[in-house]
C-alpha positions, 0 to 999 in steps of 0.5 A, a space after each residue: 500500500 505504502 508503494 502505490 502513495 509513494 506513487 503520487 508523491 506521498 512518502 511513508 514511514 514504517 514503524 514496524 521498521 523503525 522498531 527492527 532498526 532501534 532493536 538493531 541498534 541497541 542502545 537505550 530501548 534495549 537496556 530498557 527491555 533487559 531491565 524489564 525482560 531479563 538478559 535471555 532476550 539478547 542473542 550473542 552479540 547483545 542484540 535483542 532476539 526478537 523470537 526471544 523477546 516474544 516467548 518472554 512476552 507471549 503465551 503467560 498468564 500475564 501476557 496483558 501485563 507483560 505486552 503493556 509493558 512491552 508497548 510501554 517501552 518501545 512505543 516510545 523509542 518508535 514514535 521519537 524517531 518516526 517523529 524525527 523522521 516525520 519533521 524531515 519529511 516536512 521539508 520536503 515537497 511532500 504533500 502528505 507523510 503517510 505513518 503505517 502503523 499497526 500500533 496506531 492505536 496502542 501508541 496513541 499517535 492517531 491523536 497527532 494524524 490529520 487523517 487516519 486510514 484503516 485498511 481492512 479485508 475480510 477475514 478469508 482474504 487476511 486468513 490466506 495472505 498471511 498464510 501465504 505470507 508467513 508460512 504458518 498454520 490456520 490455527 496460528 493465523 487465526 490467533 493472530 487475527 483474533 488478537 487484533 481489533 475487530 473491524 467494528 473498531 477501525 470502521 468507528 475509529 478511522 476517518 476513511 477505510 480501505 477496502 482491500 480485497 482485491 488486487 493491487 489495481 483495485 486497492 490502487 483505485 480506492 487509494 486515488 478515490 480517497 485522495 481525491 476525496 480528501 484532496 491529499 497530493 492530488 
């Protein structure tokens, strides 16, 4: 999706990759992970160990208390340098930054957006693209789904949904619509 914005001169920021990358760096959000998840999370080199990270996290009986302080950590590292990364994009030409976040929400960023789009498919489309993408089980991709929102969330939530279906032709449809509706780079 973010490639079709980029298309008609909007950039966008993945927060899923500012999170990869603060963990690659190390640094401050990796002492505070330690402190709060012990060392077992770091591989040999001192990195975070994503998978580590998780099985510390996922799967406990305080897994709500565990995420929350999870969230409470890194969320604050990712929105600084999306922030960062924001500011300099304002520099530009760019009629728009477009922040694709899976954690809009939970971060609270929503708040600091001037519009914010929800992109929803219905469950057997998400059900197949993320068997296709991750290589894993039904049962692991339904829980997956189920810990996510539930549409009903994002349709009251967002100022404009996407429907996304179809193809990349078709979602690239929906996107122009909904920058000529809001007159965003168009």
């Amino acid at each position: 999706m973010a490639s079709i914005f980029l298309k008609y001169g909007i950039p966008s920021i993945d927060t899923d990759a500012v999170y990869h990358k603060l963990l690659a760096e190390g640094g401050s959000m990796t002492r505070e992970l330690v402190d709060a998840f012990g060392t077992d999370i770091l591989d040999a080199d001192g990195k975070v160990n994503r998978k580590k990270l998780g099985s510390a996290v996922f799967g406990h009986e305080n897994t709500p208390a565990l995420l929350h302080t999870l969230n409470t950590i890194t969320h604050k590292y990712v929105m600084a340098r999306t922030h960062e990364m924001v500011n300099a994009l304002s520099k530009t030409k760019a009629p728009a930054v477009l922040i694709d976040a899976p954690q809009l929400f939970e971060a609270g960023i929503e708040k600091e957006c001037d519009l914010v789009i929800g992109v929803l498919a219905d469950r057997e489309v998400r059900i197949s693209r993320i068997l296709q993408r991750d290589g894993i089980t039904r049962e692991a991709a339904l829980k997956r789904i189920n810990a996510q929102k539930d549409d009903h969330f994002f349709l009251s939530s967002c100022h404009h949904i996407l429907f996304n279906n179809g193809d990349l032709a078709q979602l690239e449809r929906e996107i122009l619509q909904f920058m000529e509706n809001y007159r965003v780079g168009v």
